[in-house]
C-alpha positions as CSV (number, residue, x, y, z in Angstrom):
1,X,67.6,-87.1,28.8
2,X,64.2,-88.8,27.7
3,X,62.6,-92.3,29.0
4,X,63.9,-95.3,29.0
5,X,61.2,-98.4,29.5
6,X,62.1,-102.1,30.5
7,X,59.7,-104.7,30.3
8,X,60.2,-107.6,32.7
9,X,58.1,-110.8,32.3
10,X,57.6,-113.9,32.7
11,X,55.2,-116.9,34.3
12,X,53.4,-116.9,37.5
13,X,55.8,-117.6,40.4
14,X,58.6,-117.2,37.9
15,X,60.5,-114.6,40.4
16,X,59.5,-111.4,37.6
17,X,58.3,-109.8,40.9
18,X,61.5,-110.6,42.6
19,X,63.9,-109.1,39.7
20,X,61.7,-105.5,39.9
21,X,61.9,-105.5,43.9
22,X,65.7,-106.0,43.0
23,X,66.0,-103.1,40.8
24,X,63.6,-100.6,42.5
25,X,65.6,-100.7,45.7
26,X,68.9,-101.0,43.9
27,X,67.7,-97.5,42.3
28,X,65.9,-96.1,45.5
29,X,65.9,-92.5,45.2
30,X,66.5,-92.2,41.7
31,X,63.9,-91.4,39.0
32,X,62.8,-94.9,38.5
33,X,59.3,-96.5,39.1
34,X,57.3,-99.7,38.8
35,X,54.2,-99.9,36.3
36,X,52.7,-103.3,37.0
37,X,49.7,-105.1,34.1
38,X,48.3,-106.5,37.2
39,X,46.9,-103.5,37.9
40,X,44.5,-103.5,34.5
41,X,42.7,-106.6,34.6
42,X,39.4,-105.7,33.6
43,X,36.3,-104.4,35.3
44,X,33.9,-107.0,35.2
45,X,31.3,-104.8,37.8
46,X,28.9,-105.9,35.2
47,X,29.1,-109.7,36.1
48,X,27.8,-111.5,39.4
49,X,30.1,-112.6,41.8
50,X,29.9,-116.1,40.8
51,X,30.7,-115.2,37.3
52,X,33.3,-113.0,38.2
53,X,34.7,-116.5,40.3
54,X,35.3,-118.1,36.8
55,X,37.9,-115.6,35.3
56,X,41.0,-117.1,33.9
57,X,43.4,-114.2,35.3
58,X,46.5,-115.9,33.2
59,X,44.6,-115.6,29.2
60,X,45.1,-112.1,27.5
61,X,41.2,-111.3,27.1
62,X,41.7,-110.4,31.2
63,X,43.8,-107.3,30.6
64,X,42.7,-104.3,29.6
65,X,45.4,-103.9,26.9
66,X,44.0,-100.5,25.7
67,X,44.3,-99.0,28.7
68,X,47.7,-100.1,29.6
69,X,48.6,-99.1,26.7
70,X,47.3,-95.7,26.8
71,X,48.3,-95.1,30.3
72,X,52.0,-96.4,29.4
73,X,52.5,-93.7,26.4
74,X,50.9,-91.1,28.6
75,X,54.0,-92.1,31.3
76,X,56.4,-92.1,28.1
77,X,55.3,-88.6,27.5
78,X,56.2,-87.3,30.6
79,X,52.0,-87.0,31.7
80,X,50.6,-88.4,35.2
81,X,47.8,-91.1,34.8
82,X,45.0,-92.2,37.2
83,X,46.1,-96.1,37.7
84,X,43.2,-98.1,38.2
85,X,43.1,-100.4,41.9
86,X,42.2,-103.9,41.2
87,X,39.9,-105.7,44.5
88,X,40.8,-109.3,43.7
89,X,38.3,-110.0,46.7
90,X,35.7,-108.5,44.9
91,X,37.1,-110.1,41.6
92,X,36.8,-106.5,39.7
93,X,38.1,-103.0,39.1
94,X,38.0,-100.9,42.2
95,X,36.3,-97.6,42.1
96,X,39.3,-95.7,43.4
97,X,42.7,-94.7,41.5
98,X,46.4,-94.4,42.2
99,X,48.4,-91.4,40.8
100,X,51.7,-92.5,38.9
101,X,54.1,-89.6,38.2
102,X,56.4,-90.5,35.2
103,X,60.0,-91.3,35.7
104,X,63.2,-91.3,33.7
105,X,63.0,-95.1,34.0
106,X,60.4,-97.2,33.6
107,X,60.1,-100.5,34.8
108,X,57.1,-102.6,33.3
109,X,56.4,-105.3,35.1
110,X,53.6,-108.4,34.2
111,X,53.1,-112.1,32.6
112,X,52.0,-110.8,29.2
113,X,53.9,-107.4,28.3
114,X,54.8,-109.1,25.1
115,X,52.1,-110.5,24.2
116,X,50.6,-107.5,22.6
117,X,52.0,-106.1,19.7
118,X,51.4,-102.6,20.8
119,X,52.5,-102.7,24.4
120,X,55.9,-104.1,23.4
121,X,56.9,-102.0,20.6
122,X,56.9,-99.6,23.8
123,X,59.4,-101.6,25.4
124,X,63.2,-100.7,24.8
125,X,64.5,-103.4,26.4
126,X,62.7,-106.8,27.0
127,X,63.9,-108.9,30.1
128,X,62.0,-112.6,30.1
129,X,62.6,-114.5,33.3
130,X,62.6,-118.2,32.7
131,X,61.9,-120.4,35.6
132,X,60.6,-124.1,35.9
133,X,57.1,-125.2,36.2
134,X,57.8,-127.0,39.2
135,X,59.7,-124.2,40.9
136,X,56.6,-122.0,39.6
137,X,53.8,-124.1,41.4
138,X,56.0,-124.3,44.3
139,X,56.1,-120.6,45.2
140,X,52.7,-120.1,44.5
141,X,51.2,-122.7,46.5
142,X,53.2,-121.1,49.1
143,X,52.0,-118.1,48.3
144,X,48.1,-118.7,48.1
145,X,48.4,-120.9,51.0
146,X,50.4,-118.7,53.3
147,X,48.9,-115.4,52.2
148,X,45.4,-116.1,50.9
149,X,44.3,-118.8,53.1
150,X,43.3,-121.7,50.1
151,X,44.5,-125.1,50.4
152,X,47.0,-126.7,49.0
153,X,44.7,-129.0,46.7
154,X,43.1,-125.8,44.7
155,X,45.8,-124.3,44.3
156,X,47.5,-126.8,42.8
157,X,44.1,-127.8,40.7
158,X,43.9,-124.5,39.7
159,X,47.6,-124.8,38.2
160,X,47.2,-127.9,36.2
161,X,44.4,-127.1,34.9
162,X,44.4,-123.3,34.2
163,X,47.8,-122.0,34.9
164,X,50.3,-124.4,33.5
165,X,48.2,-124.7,29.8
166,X,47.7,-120.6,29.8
167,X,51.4,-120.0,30.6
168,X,52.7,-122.4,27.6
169,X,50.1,-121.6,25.1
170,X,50.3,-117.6,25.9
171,X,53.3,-116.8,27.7
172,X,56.3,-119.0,27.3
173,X,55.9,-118.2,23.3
174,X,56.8,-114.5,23.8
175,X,60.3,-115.6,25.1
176,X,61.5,-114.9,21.1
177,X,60.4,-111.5,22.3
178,X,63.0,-111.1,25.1
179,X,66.4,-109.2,24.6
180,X,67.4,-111.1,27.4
181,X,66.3,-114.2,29.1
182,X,67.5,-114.5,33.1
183,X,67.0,-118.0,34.6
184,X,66.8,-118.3,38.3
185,X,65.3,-114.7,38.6
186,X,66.9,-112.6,41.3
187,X,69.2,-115.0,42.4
188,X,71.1,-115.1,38.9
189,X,73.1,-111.7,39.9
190,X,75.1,-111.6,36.3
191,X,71.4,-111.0,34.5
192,X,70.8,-108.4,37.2
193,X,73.9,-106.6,37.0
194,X,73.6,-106.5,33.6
195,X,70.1,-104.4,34.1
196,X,70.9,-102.2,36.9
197,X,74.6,-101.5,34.9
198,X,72.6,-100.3,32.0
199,X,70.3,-98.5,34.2
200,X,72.9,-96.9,36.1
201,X,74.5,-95.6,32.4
202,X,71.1,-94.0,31.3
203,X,70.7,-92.1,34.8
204,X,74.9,-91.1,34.6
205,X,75.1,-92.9,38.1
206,X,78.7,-93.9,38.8
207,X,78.9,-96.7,40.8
């Protein structure tokens, strides 16, 4: 039957998390798994900590593109790959691994999939969810306040001055990319349905 691969991006907080939550448990115990770009930011084990504090985690140069890339064919092929564990405590590459087994579907999941060329000529279909700043800085204040303990005034410093210019100099540009372009994320149930429906033909699921 072969591989199918769907890329699903978009900006921080834009609810790109949200829509692959949606369709991994819409498809739970079917051949279908999550490969997420967060997972390959680089290793900077070569840099201080205080260097490492300074990495601007939303500009392409903090990916290791080459080794997604790799890793994705390998997944494409029908091959297992050793997933690299990113400490974000540590700021740098863990030294341990995950093992990802290849599925029939494969969901790719991260804010610059389409950026590169490369990565998304991989891509058969290219989902780009599309969500306002302000909506954006919302979520993740609550987030990094909520779950990582930093105050509201850096987070919101680190948006306006890092986030915000990276995501429309880098990221909102790959939108031409995008086969389709779902607003409201997971809420917006038609873009979904129109996913999981196309799924659900490639795995013969009747539903």
């Amino acid at each position: 039957m072969g591989r199918i691969v769907i890329g699903v991006t978009g900006g921080s907080g834009s609810g790109k998390s949200s829509i692959s939550k949606a369709i991994m448990e819409h498809f739970s115990g079917y051949s279908v798994t999550l490969f997420a770009q967060d997972s390959y930011y680089k290793d900077q084990s070569q840099l201080t900590y205080e260097e490492r504090l300074k990495t601007n985690y939303d500009h392409p140069d903090a990916f290791d593109n080459e080794l997604f890339y790799e890793h994705l064919k390998q997944l494409i092929a029908g091959e297992a790959i050793e997933k690299p564990v990113y400490d974000y405590k540590k700021h740098t590459r863990s030294s341990a691994t995950e093992k990802q087994v290849p599925q029939s579907v494969i969901i790719v999941e991260g804010i610059l999939i389409l950026y590169d060329r490369a990565i998304r000529d991989l891509l058969d279909i290219k989902v780009y969810v599309d969500t306002d700043d302000d909506i954006r800085l919302a979520r993740r204040v609550q987030r990094d306040v909520l779950e990582r303990g930093r105050s509201v005034e850096s987070v919101i410093r680190q948006y306006v001055d890092v986030v915000k210019p990276m995501h429309h100099q880098f990221i909102d540009p790959t939108k031409r990319y995008a086969d389709v372009i779902i607003p409201e994320e997971a809420y917006n149930l038609v873009g979904l349905d129109l996913i999981t429906t196309k799924i659900s033909t490639f795995l013969n699921i009747k539903e």
